[in-house]
N, C-alpha and C positions, 0 to 999 in steps of 0.2 A: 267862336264858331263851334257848332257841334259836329263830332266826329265821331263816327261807326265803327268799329275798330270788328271784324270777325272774325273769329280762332277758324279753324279747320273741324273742332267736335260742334259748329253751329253755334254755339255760345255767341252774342255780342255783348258789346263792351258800347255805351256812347259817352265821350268824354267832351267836355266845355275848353278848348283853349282859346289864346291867341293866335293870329295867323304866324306873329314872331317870335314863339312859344318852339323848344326844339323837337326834335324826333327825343330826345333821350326825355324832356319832360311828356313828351307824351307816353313814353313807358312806364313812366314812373306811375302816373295815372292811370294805365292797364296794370300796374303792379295793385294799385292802393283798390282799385275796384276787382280785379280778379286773382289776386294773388299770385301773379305770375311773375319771378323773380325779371328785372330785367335784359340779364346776360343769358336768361333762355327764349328771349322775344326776339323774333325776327321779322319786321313790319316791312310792306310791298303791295304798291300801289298798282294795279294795272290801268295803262294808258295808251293809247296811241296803239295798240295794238303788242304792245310788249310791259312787262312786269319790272319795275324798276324796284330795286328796294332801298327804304329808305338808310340814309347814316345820321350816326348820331347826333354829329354835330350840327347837322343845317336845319333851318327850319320850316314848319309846313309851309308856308307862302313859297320856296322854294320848290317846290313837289308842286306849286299851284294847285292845293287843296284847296276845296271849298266847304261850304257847311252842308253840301249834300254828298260830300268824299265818304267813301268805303274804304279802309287802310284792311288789309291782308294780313293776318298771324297764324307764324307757323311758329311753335312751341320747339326749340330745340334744345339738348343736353349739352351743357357746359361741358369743355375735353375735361378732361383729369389733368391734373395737374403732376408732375414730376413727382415722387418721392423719397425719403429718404430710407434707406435699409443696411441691415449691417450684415457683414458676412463673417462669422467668426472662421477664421479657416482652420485648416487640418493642424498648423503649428503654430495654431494660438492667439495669432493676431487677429486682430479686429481689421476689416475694411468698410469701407462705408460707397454704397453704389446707389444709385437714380435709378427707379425704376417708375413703369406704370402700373396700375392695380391690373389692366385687361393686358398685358405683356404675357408671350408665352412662356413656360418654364422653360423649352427650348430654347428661346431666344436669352432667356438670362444665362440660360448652364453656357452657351456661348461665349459671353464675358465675361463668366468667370472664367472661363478655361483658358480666352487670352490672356487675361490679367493676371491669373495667377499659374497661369504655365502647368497648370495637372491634366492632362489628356478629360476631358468626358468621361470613357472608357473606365478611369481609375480614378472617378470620383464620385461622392452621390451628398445631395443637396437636400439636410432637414429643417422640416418648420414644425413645430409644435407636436415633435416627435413624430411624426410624418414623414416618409423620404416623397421628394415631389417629383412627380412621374410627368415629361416630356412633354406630354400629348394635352395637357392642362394649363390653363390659365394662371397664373400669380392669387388671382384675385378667388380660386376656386377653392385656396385653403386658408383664403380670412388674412393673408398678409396685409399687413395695415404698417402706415409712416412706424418709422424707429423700432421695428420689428427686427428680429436676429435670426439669420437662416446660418445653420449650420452645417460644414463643408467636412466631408469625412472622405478617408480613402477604403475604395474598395478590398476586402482581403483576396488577394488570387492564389489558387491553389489549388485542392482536390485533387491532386496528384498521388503517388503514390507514398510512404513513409520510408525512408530508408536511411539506418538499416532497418529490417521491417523488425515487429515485436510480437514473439510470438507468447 
């Protein structure tokens, strides 16, 4: 049976299956004709007055498609997946932390600072010779998987010298 498959940019897709042919082989066939990976395909039928979407496992006879059905594609972004990073710290040792690329740098100087007990305050966080500033993203200075962020202590001081030298 033929099946109209239509993205959201207008684009359609008509693909040939079986009615016992699954929702995931039918992606696979918007993948092989429109290059759309199929863990960014999200397919969804409107019926009955509401939008069901489809899963992967069952197949279109289930959906009661027919060969004059319209399938719905909304193209979405795969999450990111965890990664892995390493913190060398202030004395020396290596740790190794999960992060996300879109994580904020706030959000990581957090677990460093319980993990490693060094106040915020009295630490500052480099990548690529960079100290990474709060207000930014992870992914804003190119940290990438097995990438090494380096944990320094602040110097405090600016104080007075004494005894003074004259």
């Amino acid at each position: 049976m033929q099946i109209t498959v239509r993205l959201l940019t207008g684009k359609v897709c008509s693909v040939d299956l079986e009615p016992s042919a699954t929702v995931t082989e039918l992606k696979q066939e918007v993948k092989r004709l429109a290059g759309i990976p199929e863990t960014s395909q999200k397919l969804a039928v409107n019926g009955d007055g509401h939008i069901t979407v489809l899963e992967d496992h069952r197949t279109l006879s289930d959906y009661d498609l027919s060969p004059a059905s319209s399938v719905m594609m909304l193209v979405t972004e795969p999450k990111p997946t965890p990664s892995k990073i390493f913190l060398s710290t202030h004395n020396g040792q290596t740790r190794t932390y999960t992060f996300h690329p879109d994580e904020g740098v706030s959000d990581f100087c957090d677990r460093v600072t319980r993990q490693e007990g060094v106040p915020r305050s009295q630490q500052r966080l480099i990548y690529n010779g960079k100290q990474l500033d709060e207000n930014k993203r992870m992914s804003h200075y190119g940290i990438t998987p097995q990438s090494t962020v380096h944990q320094t202590l602040r110097l405090r001081g600016g104080g007075w010298a004494w005894p003074p030298t004259h």
